[in-house]
N, C-alpha and C positions, 0 to 999 in steps of 0.2 A: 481508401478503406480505413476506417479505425478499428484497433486490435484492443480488445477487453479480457483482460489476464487476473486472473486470482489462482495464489495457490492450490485450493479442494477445489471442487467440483460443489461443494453445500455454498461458496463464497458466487456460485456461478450459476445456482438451481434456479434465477429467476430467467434465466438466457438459455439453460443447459440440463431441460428436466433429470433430476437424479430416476427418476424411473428408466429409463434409455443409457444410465451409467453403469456398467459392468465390477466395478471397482476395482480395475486395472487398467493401464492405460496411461493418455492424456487425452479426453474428451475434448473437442473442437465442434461449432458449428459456425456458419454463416450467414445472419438474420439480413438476408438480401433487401429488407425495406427501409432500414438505416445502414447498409453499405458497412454492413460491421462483422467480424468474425471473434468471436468467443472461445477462450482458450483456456482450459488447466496447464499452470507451468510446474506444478510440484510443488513442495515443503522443504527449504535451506537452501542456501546460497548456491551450492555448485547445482542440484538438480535444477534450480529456479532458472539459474545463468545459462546451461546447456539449453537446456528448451526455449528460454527464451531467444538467444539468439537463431535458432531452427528456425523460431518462429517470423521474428524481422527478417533473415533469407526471403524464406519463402511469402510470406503475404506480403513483403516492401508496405507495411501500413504508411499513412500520412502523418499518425496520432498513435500512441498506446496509453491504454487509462488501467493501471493497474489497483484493483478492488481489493480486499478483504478484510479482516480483522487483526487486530493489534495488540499489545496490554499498552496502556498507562504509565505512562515513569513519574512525571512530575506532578506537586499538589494542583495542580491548573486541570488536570484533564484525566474525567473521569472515565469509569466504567459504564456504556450507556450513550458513550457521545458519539458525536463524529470529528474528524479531522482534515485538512487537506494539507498536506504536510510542503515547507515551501524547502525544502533541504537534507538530505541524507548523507547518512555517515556507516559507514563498515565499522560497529564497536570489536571487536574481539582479534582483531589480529594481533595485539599484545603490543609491548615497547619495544618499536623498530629503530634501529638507527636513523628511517626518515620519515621516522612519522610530525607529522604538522598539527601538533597538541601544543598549549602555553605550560607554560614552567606550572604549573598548575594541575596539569591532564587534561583540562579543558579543549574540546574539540574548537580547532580555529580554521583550519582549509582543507583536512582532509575529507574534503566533504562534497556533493555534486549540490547543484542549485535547481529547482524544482523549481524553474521560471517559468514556465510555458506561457507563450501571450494568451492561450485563452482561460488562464486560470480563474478572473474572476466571470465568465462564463459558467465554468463548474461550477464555482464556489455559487451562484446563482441558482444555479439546479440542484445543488447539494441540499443546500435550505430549504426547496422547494419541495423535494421529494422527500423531506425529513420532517415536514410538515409539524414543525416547530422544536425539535428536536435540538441541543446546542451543537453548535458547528464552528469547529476553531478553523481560520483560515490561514495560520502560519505555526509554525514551530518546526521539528525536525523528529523524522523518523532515523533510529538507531536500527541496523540488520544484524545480525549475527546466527549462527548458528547452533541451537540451543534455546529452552527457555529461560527466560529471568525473572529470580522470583527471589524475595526476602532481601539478604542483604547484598548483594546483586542487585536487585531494583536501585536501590537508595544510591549505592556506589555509583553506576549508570549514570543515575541522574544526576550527581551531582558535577559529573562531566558536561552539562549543557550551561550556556551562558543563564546568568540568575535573573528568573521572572521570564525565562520562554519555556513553552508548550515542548512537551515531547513525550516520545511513543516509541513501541520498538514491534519491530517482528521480523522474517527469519529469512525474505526475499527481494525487499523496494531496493535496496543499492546496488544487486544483480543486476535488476529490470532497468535503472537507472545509469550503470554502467555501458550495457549492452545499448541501450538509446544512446549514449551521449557518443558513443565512436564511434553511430551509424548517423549519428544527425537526425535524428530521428524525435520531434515529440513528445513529450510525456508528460500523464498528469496524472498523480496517485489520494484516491479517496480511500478511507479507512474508517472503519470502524470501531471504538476502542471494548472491547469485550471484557478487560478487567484493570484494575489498577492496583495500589499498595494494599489496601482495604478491601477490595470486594471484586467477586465477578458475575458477569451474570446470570441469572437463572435460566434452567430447561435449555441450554445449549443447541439442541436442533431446533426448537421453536425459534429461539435468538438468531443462528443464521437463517433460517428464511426468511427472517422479516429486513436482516440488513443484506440480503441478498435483492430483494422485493427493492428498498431504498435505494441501494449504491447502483446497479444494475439501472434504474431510471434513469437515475442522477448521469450516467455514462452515455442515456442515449437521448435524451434532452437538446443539447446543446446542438445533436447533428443539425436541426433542424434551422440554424442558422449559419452553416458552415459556405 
């Protein structure tokens, strides 16, 4: 079974009608024709982390392809795109005695790798269901808890190495932590909904449509599995 996780329940509305969502909760379903179970894990790292490991318990998935939106950090990647991020980092824990930054602040190994062999699989479907949409296939998603916005943003970004792609939001290295000490899978598509400059318009319009995208793009690939 592959497990399909996005924070809301609007990141999930093409799998998980918000009509049959209470607005409490964690909505789950099981689209038994691609062997896939559909899940809300919550908004920030400790909610996202709890449920998701509930979640790997109980469904033991094969794969987890965790979905939703993002902002933007660096000039590369706008508001409007999409992303498949190849490495995550926990920004906000502060300066640790062992944190694994360069004399710089620069993020160097405190970081998980977003390998999954069937990435360029995704990244296949990504494009496909984005039907010409631009689709970055590497950079690094930043978690933290909290949004970043102004000079914040800028500071962020200028912790990633210079001339790569990167993104932030408030779940992937939960989701990515909880996979990597169950052995478990994963591949995280993203949608970037704002960047330094701009975000996008009509917001509920905007998540069903990258709901509509990422959502396909997630079930796709079953079909060669």
């Amino acid at each position: 079974m592959i497990l399909v996780t996005a924070a809301m329940a609007e990141e999930l509305q093409e799998l998980l009608p918000l009509e049959q969502y209470t607005g409490s909760g964690f909505p789950e379903a099981v689209i038994r024709e691609y062997s896939v179970c559909a899940a809300v894990i919550g908004i920030g790292t400790v909610l996202s982390a709890c449920r998701i490991g509930e979640l790997l318990e109980r469904c033991r998935p094969e794969r987890v392809v965790h979905i939703g939106i993002c902002g933007g950090l660096t000039p590369g990647v706008s508001a409007g795109e999409f992303i498949l991020p190849s490495w995550t980092v926990q920004h906000d824990l502060g300066p640790l005695p062992f944190s694994r930054t360069d004399r710089n602040g620069a993020f160097a190994f405190d970081r998980i790798e977003l390998n999954s062999p069937r990435r360029e699989a995704y990244g296949d479907s990504l494009r496909q269901a984005a039907g010409g949409g631009k689709v970055h296939l590497q950079g690094g998603i930043a978690t933290g808890d909290g949004f970043v916005t102004g000079e914040q943003r800028l500071s962020l970004a200028g912790r990633f190495p210079p001339g790569e792609q990167a993104v932030c939001d408030m779940e992937t290295f939960s989701v990515a932590a909880a996979c990597r000490i169950r052995g478990i899978d994963l591949v995280v598509m993203k949608a970037v909904s704002d960047d330094a400059h701009r975000r996008v318009k009509h917001l509920s319009r905007y998540l069903a449509k990258i709901s509509r995208i990422l959502c396909r793009a997630a079930l796709l690939p079953r079909q060669d599995d």
